[in-house]
PDB file of N, CA, C and O in Angstrom:
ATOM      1  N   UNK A   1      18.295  12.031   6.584  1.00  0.00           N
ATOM      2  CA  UNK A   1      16.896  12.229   6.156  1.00  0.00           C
ATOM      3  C   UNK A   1      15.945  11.393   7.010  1.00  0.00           C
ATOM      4  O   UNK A   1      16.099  10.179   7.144  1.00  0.00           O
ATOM      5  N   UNK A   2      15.062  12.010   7.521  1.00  0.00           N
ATOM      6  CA  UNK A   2      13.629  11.273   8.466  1.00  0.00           C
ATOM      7  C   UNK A   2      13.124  10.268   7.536  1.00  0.00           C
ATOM      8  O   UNK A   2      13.112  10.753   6.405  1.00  0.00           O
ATOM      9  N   UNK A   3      12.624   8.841   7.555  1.00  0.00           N
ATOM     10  CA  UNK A   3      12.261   8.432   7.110  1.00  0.00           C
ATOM     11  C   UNK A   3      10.464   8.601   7.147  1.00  0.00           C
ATOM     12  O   UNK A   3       9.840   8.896   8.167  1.00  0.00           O
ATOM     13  N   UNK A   4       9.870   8.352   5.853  1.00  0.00           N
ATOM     14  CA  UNK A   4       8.805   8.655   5.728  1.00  0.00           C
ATOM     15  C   UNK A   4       7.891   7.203   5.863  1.00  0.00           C
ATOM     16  O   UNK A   4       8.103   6.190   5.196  1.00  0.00           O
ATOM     17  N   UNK A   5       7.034   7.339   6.694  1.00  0.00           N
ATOM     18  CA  UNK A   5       6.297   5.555   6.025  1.00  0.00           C
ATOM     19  C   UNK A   5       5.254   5.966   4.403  1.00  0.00           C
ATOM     20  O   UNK A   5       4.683   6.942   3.917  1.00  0.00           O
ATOM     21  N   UNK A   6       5.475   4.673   4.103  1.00  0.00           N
ATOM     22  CA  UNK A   6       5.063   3.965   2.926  1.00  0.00           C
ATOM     23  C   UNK A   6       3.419   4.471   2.896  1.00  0.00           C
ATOM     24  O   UNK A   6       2.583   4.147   3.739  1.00  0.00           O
ATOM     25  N   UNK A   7       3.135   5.498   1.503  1.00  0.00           N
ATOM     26  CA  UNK A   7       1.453   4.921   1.343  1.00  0.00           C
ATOM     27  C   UNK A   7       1.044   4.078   1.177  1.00  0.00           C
ATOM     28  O   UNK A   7       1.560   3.268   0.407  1.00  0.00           O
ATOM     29  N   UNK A   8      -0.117   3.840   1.833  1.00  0.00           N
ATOM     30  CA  UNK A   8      -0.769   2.684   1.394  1.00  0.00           C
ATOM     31  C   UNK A   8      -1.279   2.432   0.201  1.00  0.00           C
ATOM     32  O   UNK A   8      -2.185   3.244   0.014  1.00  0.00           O
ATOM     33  N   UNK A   9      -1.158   1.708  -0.719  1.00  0.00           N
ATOM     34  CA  UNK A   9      -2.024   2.016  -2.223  1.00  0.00           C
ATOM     35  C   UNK A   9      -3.506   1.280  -1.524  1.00  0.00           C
ATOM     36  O   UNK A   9      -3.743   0.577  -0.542  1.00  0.00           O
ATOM     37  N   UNK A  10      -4.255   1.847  -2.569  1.00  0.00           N
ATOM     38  CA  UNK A  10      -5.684   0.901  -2.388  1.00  0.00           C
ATOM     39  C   UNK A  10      -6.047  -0.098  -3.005  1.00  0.00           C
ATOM     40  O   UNK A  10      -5.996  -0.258  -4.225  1.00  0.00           O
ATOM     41  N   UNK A  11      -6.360  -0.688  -2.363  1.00  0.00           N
ATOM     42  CA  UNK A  11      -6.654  -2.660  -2.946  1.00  0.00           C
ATOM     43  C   UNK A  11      -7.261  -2.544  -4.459  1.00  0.00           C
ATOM     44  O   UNK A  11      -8.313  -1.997  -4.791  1.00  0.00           O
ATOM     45  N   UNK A  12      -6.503  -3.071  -5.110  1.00  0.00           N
ATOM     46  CA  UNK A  12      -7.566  -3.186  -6.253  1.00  0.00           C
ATOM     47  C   UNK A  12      -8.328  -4.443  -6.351  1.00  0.00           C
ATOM     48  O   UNK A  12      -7.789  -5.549  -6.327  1.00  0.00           O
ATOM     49  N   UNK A  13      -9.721  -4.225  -6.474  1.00  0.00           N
ATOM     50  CA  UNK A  13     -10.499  -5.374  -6.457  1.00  0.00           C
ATOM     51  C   UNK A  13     -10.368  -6.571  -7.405  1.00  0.00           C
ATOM     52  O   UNK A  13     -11.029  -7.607  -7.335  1.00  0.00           O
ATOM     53  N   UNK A  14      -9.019  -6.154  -8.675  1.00  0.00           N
ATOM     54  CA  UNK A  14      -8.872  -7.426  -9.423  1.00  0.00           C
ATOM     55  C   UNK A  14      -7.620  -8.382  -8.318  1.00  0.00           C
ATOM     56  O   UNK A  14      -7.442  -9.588  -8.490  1.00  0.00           O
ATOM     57  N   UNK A  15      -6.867  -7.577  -7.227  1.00  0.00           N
ATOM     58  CA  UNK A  15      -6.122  -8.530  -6.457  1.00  0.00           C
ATOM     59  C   UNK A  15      -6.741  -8.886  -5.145  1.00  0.00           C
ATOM     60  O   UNK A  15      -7.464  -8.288  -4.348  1.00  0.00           O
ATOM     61  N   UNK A  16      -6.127 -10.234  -5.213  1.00  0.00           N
ATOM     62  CA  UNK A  16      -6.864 -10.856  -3.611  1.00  0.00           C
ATOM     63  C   UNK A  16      -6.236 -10.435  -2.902  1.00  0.00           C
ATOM     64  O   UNK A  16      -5.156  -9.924  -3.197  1.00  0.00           O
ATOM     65  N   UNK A  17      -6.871 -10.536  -1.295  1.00  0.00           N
ATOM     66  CA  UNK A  17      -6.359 -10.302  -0.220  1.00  0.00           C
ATOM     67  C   UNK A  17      -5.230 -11.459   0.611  1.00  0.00           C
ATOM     68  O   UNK A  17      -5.514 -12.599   0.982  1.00  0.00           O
ATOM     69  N   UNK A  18      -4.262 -10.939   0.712  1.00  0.00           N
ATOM     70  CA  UNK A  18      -2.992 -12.297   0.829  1.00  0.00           C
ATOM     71  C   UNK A  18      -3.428 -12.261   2.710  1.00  0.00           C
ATOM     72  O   UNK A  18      -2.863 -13.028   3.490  1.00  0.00           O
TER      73      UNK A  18
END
């Protein structure tokens, strides 16, 4: 099986940016 990349989820503004 081809590997697929990962969606990105979208930031939720209650988590910080690491």
């Amino acid at each position: 099986m081809p590997r697929r990349p990962k969606k990105n989820r979208r930031m939720s503004k209650d988590e910080p940016k690491n």
